[in-house]
Backbone bond lengths (Angstrom), bond angles and torsions (degrees), N, CA, C in turn:
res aa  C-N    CA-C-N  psi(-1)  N-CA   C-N-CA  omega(-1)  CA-C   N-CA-C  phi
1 X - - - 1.464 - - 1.524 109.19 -
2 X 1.336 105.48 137.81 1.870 99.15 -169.16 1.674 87.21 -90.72
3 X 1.220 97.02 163.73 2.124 116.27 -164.77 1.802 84.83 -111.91
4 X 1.243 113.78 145.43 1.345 115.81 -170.03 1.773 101.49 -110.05
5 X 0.697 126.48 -171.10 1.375 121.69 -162.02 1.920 99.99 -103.89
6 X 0.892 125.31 -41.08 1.618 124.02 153.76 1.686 93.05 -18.79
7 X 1.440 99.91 -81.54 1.462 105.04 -140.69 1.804 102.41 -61.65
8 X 1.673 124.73 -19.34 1.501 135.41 178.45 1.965 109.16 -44.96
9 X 1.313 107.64 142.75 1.410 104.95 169.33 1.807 101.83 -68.52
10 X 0.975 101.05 150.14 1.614 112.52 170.94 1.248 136.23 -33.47
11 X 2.083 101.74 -41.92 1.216 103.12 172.54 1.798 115.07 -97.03
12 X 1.211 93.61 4.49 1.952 94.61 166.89 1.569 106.65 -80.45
13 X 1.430 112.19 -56.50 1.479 97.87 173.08 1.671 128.96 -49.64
14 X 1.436 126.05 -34.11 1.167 152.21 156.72 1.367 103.82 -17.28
15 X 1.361 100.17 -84.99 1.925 124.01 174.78 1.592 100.95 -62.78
16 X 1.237 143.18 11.40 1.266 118.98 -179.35 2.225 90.04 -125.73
17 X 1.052 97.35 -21.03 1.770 100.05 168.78 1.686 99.09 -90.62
18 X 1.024 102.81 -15.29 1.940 78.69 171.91 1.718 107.56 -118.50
19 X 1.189 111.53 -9.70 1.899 87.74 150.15 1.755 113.51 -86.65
20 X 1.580 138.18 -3.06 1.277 136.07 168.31 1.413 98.39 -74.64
21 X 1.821 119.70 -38.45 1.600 108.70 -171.39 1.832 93.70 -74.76
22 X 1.121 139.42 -62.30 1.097 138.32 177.76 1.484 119.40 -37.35
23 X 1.465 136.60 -32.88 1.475 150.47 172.40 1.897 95.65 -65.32
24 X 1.154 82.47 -46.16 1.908 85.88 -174.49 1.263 116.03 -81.32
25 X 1.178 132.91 -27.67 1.252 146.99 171.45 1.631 111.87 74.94
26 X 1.229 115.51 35.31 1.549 127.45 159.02 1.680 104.30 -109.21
27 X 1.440 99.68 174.44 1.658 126.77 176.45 1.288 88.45 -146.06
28 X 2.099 98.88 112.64 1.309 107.94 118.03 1.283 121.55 -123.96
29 X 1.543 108.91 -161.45 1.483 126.12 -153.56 1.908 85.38 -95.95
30 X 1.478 92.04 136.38 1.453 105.48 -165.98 1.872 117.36 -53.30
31 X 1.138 113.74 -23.45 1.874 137.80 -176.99 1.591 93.64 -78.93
32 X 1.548 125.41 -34.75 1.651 112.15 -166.30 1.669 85.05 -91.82
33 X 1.195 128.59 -39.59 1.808 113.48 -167.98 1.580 96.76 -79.14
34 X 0.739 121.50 -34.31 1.801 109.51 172.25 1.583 108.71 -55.72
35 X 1.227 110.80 -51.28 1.872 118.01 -173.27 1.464 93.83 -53.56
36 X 1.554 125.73 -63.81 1.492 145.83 -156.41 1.609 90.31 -61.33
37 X 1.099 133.24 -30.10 1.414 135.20 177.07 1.331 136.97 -82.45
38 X 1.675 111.13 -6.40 1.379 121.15 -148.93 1.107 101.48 -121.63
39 X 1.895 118.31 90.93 1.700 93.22 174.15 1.448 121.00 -82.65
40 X 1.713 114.38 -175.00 1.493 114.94 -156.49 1.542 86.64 -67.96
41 X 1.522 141.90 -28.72 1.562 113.10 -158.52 1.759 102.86 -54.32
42 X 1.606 106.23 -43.39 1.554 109.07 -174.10 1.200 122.71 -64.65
43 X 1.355 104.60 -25.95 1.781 99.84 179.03 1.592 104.11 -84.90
44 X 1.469 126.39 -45.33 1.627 116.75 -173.71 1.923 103.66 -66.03
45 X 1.409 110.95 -21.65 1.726 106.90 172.92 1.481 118.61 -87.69
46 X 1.830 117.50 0.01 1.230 117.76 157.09 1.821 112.81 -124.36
47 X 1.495 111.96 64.94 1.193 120.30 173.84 1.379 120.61 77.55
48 X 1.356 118.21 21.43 1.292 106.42 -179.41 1.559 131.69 79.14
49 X 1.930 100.85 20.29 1.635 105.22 -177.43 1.548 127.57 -80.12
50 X 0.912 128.78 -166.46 1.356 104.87 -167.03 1.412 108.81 -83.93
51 X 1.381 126.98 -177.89 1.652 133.54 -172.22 1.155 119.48 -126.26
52 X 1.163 149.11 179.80 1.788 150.77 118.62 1.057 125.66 -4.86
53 X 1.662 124.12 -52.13 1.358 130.89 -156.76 1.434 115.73 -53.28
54 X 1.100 113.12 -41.04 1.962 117.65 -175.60 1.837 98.50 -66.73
55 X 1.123 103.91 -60.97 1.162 99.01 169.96 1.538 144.99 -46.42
56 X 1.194 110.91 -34.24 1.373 131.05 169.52 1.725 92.22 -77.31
57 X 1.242 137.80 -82.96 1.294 111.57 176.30 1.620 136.90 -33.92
58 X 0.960 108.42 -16.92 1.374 94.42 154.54 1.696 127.35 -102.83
59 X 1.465 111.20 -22.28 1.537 98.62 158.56 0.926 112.56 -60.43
60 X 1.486 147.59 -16.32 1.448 132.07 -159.44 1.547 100.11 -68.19
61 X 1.474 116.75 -33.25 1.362 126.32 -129.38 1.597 74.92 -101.97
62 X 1.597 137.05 -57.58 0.816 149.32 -172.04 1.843 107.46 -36.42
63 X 1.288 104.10 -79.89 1.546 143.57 164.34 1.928 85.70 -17.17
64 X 1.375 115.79 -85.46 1.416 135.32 176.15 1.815 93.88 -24.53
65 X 0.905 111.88 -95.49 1.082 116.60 171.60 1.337 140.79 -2.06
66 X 1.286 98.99 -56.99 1.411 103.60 -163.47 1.586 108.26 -99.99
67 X 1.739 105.89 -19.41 1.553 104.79 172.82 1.477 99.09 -81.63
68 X 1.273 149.14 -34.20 1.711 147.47 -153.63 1.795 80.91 -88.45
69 X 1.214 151.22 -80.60 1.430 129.47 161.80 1.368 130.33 -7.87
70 X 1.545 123.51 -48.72 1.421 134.88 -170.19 1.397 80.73 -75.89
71 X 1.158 118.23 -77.73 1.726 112.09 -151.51 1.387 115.96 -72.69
72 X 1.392 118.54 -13.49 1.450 117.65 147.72 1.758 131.02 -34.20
73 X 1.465 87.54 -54.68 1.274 93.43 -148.37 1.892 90.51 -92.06
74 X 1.104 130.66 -33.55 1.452 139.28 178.22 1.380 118.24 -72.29
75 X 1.368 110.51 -21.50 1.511 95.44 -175.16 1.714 81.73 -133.82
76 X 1.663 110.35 124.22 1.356 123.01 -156.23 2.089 86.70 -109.02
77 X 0.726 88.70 -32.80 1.624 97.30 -158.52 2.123 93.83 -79.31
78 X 0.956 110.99 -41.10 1.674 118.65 165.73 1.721 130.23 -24.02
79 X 1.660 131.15 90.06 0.971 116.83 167.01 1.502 132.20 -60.19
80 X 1.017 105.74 163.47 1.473 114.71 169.21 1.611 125.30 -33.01
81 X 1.394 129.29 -45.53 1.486 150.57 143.61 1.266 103.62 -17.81
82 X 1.264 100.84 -84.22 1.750 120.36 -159.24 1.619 99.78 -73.46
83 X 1.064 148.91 -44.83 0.701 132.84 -175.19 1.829 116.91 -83.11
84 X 1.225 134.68 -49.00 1.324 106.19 118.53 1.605 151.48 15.36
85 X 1.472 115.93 -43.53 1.008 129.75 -165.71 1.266 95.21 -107.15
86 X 1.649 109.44 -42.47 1.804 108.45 -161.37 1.826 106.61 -70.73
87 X 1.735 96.43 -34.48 1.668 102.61 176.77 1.563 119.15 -68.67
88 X 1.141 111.90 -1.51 1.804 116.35 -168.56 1.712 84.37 -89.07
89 X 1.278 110.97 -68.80 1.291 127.02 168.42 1.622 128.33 -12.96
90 X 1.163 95.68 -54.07 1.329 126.17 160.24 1.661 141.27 -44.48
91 X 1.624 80.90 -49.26 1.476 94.34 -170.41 1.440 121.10 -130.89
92 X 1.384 84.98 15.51 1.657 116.73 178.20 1.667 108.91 -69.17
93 X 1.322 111.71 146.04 1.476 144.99 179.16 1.866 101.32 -35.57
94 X 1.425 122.43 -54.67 1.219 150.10 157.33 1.184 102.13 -22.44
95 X 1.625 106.16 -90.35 1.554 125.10 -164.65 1.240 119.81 -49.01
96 X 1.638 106.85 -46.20 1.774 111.57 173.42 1.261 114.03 -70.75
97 X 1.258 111.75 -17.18 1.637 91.67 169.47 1.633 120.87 -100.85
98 X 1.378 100.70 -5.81 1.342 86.17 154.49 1.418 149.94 -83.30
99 X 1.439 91.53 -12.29 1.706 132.85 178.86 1.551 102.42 -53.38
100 X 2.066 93.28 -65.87 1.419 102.91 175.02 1.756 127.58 -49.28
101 X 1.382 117.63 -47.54 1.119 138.21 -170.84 1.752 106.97 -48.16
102 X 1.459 98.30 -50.33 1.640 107.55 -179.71 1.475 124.84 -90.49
103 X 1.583 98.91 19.18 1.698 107.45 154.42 1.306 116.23 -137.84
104 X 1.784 107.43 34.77 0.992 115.08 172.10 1.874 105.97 58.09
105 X 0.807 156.45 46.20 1.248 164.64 136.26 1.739 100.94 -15.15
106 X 1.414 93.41 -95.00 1.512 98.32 -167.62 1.748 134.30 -22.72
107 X 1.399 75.17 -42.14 1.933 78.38 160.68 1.724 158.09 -49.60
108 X 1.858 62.21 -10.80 2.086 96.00 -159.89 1.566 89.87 -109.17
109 X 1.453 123.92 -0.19 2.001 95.54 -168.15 1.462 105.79 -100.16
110 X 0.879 111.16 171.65 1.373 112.38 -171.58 2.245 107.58 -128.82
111 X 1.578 84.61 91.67 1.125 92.38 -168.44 1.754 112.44 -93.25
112 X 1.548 112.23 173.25 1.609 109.46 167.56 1.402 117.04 -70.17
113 X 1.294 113.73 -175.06 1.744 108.04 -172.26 1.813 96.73 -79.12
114 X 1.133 116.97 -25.99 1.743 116.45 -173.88 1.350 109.43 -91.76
115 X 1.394 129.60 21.52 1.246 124.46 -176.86 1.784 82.44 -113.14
116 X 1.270 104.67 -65.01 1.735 135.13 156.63 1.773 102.53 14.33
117 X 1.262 95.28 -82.78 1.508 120.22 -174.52 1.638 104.70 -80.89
118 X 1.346 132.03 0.61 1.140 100.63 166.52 1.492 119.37 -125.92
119 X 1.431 98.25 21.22 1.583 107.70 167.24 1.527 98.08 112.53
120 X 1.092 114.04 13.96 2.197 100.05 -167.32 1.731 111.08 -57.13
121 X 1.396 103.13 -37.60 1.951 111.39 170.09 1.837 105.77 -40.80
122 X 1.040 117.36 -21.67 1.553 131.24 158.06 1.527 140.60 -112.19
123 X 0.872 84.29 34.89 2.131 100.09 -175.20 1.242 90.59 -103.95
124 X 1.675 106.62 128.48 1.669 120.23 164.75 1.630 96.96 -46.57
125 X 0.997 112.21 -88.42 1.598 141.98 -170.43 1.787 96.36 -27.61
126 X 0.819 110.63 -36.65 1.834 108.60 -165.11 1.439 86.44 -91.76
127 X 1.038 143.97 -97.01 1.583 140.23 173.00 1.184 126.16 -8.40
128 X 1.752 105.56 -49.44 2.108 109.54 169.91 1.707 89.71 -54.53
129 X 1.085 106.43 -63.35 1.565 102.70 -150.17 1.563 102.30 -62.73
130 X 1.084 110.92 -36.99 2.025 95.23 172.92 0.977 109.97 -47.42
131 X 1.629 129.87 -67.23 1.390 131.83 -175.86 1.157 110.14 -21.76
132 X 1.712 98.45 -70.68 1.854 97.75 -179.70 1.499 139.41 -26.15
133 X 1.846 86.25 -49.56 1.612 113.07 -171.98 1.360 104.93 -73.78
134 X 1.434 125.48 -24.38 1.613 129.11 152.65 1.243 142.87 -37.99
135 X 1.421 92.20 -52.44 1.810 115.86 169.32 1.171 111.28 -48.44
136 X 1.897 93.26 -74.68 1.668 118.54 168.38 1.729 100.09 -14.54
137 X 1.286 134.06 -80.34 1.238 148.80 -164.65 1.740 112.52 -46.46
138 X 1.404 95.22 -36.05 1.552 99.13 -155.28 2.102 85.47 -83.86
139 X 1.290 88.93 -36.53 1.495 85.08 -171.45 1.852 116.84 -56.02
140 X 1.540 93.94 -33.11 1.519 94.62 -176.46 1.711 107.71 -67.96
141 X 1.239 97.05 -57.20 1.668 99.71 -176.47 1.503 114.50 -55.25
142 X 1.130 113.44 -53.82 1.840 119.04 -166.40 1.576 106.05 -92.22
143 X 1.138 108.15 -28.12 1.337 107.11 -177.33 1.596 113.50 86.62
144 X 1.425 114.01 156.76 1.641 104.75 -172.32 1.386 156.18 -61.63
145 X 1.388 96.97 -10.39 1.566 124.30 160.75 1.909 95.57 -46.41
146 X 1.540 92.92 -70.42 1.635 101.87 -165.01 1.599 99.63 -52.56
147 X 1.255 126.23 -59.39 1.377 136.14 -168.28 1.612 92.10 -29.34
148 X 1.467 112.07 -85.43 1.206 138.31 -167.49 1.891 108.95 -45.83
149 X 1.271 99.94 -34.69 1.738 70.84 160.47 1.342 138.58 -97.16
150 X 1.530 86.85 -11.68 1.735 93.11 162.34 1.097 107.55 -76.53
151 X 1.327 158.19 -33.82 1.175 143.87 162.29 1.590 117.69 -20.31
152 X 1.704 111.19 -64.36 1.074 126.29 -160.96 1.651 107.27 -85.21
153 X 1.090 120.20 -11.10 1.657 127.26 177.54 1.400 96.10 -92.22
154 X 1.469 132.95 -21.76 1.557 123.87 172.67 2.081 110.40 -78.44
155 X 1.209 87.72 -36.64 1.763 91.11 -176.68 1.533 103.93 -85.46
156 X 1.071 124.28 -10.15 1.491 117.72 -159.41 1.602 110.15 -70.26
157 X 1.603 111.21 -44.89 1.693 97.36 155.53 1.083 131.06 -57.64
158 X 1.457 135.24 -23.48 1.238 145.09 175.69 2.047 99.74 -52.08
159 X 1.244 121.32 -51.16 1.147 144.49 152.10 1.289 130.42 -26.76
160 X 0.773 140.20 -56.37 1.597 151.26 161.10 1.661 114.82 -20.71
161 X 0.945 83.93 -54.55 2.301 109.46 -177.38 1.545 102.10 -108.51
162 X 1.900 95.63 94.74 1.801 90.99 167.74 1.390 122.17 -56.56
163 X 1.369 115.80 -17.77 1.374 130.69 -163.95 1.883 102.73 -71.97
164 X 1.324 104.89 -17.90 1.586 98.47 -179.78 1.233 128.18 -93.70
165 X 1.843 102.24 4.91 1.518 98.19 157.73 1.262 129.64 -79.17
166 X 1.956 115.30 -32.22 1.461 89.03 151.73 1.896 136.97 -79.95
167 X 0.910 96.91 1.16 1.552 116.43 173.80 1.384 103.02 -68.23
168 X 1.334 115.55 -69.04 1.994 106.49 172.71 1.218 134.41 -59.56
169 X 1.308 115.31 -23.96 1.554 143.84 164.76 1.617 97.78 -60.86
170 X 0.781 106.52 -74.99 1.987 100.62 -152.55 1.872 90.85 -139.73
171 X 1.285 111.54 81.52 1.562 115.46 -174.47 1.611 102.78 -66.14
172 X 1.016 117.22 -34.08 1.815 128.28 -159.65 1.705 100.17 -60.28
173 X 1.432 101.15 -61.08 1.584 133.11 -174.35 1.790 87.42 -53.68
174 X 0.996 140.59 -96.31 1.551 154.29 161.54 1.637 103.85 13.78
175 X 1.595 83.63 -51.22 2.104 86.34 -155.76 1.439 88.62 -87.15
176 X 1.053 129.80 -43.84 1.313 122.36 164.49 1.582 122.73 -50.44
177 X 0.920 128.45 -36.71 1.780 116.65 174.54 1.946 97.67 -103.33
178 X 1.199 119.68 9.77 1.506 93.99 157.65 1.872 99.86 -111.83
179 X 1.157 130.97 -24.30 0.827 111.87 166.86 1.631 130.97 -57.44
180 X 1.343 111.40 -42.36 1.400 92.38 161.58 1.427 128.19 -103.94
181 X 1.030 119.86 47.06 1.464 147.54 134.06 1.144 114.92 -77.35
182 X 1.459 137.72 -31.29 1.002 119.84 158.69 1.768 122.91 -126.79
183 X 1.528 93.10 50.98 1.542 124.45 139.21 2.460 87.57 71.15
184 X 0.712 102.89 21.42 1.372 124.07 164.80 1.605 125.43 -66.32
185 X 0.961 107.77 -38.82 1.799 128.23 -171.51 1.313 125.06 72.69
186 X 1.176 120.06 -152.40 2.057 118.65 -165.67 1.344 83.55 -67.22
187 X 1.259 97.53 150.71 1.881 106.05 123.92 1.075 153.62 -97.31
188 X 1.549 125.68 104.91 1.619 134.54 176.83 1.388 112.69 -58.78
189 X 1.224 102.32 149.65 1.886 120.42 170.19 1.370 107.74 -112.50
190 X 1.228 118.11 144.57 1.459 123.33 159.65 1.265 103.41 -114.25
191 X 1.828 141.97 156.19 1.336 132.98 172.76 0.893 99.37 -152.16
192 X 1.650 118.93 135.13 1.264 117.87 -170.71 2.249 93.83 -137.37
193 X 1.515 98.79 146.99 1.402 79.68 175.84 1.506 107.04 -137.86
194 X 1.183 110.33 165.06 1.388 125.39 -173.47 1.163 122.99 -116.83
195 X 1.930 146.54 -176.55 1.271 125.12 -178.14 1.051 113.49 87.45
196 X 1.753 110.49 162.80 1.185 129.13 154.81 1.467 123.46 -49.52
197 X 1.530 135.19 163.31 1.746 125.34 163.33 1.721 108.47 -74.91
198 X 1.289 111.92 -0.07 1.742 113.05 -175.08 1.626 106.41 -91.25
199 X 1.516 97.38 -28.71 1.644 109.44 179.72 1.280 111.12 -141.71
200 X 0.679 116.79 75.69 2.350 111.98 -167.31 1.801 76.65 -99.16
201 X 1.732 92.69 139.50 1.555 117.08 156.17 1.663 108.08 -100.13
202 X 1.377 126.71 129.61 1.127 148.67 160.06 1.728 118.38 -74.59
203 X 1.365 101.30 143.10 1.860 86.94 -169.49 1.387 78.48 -148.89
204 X 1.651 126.88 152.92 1.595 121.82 -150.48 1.640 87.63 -168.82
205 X 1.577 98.30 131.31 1.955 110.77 -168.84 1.534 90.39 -107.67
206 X 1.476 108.37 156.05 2.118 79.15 156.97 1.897 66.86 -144.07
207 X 1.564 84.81 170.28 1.640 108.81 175.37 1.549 96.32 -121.04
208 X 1.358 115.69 -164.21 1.270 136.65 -151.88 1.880 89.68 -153.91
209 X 1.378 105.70 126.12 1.710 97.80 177.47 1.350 125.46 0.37
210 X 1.179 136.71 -153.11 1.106 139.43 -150.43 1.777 101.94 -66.89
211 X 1.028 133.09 18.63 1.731 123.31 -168.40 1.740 89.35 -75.81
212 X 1.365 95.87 166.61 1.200 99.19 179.34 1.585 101.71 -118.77
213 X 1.338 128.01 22.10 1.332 130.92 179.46 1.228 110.83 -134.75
214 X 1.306 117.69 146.72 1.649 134.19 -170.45 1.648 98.49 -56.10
215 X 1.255 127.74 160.97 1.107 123.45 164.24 1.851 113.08 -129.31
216 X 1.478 107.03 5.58 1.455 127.81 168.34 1.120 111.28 179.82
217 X 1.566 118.70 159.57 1.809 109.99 151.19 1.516 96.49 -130.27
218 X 1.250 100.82 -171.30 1.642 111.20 -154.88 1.792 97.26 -155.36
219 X 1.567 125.25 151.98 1.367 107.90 -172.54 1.807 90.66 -144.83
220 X 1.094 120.02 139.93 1.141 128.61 178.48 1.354 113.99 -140.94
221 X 1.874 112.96 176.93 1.371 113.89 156.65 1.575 131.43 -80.38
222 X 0.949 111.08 -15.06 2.035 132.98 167.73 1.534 107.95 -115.61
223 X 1.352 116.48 164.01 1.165 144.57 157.81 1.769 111.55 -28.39
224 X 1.410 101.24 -84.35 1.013 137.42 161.78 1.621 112.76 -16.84
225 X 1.403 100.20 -65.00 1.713 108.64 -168.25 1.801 101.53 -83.85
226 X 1.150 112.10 -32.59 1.622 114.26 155.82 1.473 124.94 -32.05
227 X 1.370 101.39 -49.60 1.506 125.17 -169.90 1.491 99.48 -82.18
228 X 0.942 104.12 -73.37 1.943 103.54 173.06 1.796 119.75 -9.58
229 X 1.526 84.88 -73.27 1.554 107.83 174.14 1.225 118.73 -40.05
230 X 1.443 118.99 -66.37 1.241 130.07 175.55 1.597 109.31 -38.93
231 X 1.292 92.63 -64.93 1.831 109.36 -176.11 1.911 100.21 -41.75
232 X 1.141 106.14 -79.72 1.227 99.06 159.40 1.492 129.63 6.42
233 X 1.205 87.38 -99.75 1.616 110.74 170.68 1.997 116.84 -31.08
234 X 1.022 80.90 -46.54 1.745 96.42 -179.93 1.281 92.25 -79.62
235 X 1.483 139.79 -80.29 1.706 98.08 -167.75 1.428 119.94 -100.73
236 X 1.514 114.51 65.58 1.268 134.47 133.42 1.623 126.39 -58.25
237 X 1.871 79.45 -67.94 1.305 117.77 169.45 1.375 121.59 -48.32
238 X 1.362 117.28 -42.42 1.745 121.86 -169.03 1.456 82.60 -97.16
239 X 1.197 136.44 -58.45 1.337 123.34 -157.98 2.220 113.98 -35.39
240 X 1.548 95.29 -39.33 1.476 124.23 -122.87 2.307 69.16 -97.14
241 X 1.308 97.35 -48.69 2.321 83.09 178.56 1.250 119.36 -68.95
242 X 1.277 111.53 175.60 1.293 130.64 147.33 1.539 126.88 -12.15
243 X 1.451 114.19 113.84 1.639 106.00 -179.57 1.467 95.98 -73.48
C-alpha cells in the first residue's frame, strides 16, 4: 500500500520536496512548493486551506509566455499558424502531463482522500495544472529569468521530435495516419469509467486493426481526454519501433 504524504513524518516529506526541487533544478521557499502542490480536494478535506489554483493561474500566463518567445525567436522562417500551432502543442493539457509524468510528479501532490482513490496521482488535468502551479512558484521566489528557464528545460524533450507537435495537438488524427503508414489499420477505443457521476475517471484501450491486444491505454477526466492519452501513448510507442 503506498503511504501518502499526510501520513509521512515531517522530515521525510522535507527530503522528498527537496530531491523534486533538486530533479527540477529550481529553489523555492519550502511554504510556495507545498501551496504549488496542494490541490483543492486537500485543502477543502483539511479545513478549507489554501490550494494551487492562484498559482497555477499565473504559470499559465508565465508557461504562455515563455514558449510563444522560444518559438519566436528560434524558428525565424515560422508563420503565424504554425507557430501558433507548435505553442498549443506545447502547452497543451497532454504535454504537461507528460512533462509531469517523467519527473515523477504525481508522487509529490498532496491530494484529498477522493481524488486518492480514484487515481488523481494520474489525471492529465491535475498534473498540467501542478506544473503550472510550479512555475507560478518559481516565478515568485526566483523571479522570471529563473521561471523562464525552467519553463524551457520542462518542454525541451517535448522538442527533440518535430513530429510531436502534431502528435500533442490532435494524437488520435497522428495514430491514425501513422498507423496506416505502417500498414497496421484503424484505431479502436474501448472506454470504460469509474467513480462517482460528480467525478467519474475514464480509462481508454485502443487496438490497432484487427489485433486482438491493447496497444496502450490512456486515463483522463472525459471520454475524450481518455482517448487522447491513450492515442498518445500508442504513437509514442509505434513512432519509437521498427518501420
Amino acid at each position: 500500500m503506498t503511504t501518502s504524504h499526510s501520513d509521512q513524518p515531517a522530515s521525510s516529506i522535507r527530503a522528498d520536496r527537496a530531491d523534486l526541487l533538486s530533479q527540477l533544478g529550481i529553489e523555492v521557499r519550502e511554504d510556495l512548493i507545498e501551496l504549488a502542490l496542494t490541490h483543492r480536494s486537500y485543502a477543502y478535506e483539511h479545513g478549507g486551506i489554501a490550494n494551487n489554483e492562484r498559482l497555477e493561474f499565473l504559470g499559465d500566463s508565465i508557461l504562455g509566455q515563455a514558449v510563444t518567445v522560444m518559438l519566436f525567436t528560434e524558428n525565424p522562417d515560422l508563420d503565424e499558424g504554425e507557430l501558433a500551432k507548435r505553442r498549443a502543442s506545447l502547452v497543451s493539457t497532454v504535454a504537461l502531463a507528460e512533462v509531469a509524468r517523467n519527473i515523477g510528479l504525481g508522487a509529490h501532490l498532496r491530494l484529498g482522500r477522493g481524488e486518492e482513490l480514484t487515481g488523481g496521482r494520474d489525471k492529465p488535468s491535475i498534473l498540467a495544472d501542478t506544473v503550472e502551479a510550479i512555475i507560478g512558484a518559481t516565478y515568485l521566489d526566483a523571479g522570471g529569468e529563473a521561471a523562464t528557464a525552467f519553463v524551457l528545460r520542462l518542454v525541451a524533450p517535448l522538442l527533440v521530435d518535430p513530429a510531436r507537435f502534431g502528435a500533442a495537438m490532435d494524437p488520435k488524427t497522428s495514430l491514425q495516419e501513422l498507423s496506416a503508414a505502417r500498414g497496421r489499420g484503424m484505431p479502436s477505443y474501448h472506454v470504460t469509467d469509474s467513480g462517482p457521476d460528480h467525478d467519474k475517471r475514464f480509462h481508454a484501450a485502443v487496438r490497432l486493426g484487427d489485433s486482438p491486444d491493447d496497444v496502450a491505454r490512456g486515463t483522463g477526466s472525459s471520454k475524450k481526454q481518455a482517448e487522447m492519452a491513450a492515442a498518445l501513448e500508442a504513437w509514442t510507442r509505434l513512432s519509437s519501433t521498427d518501420r
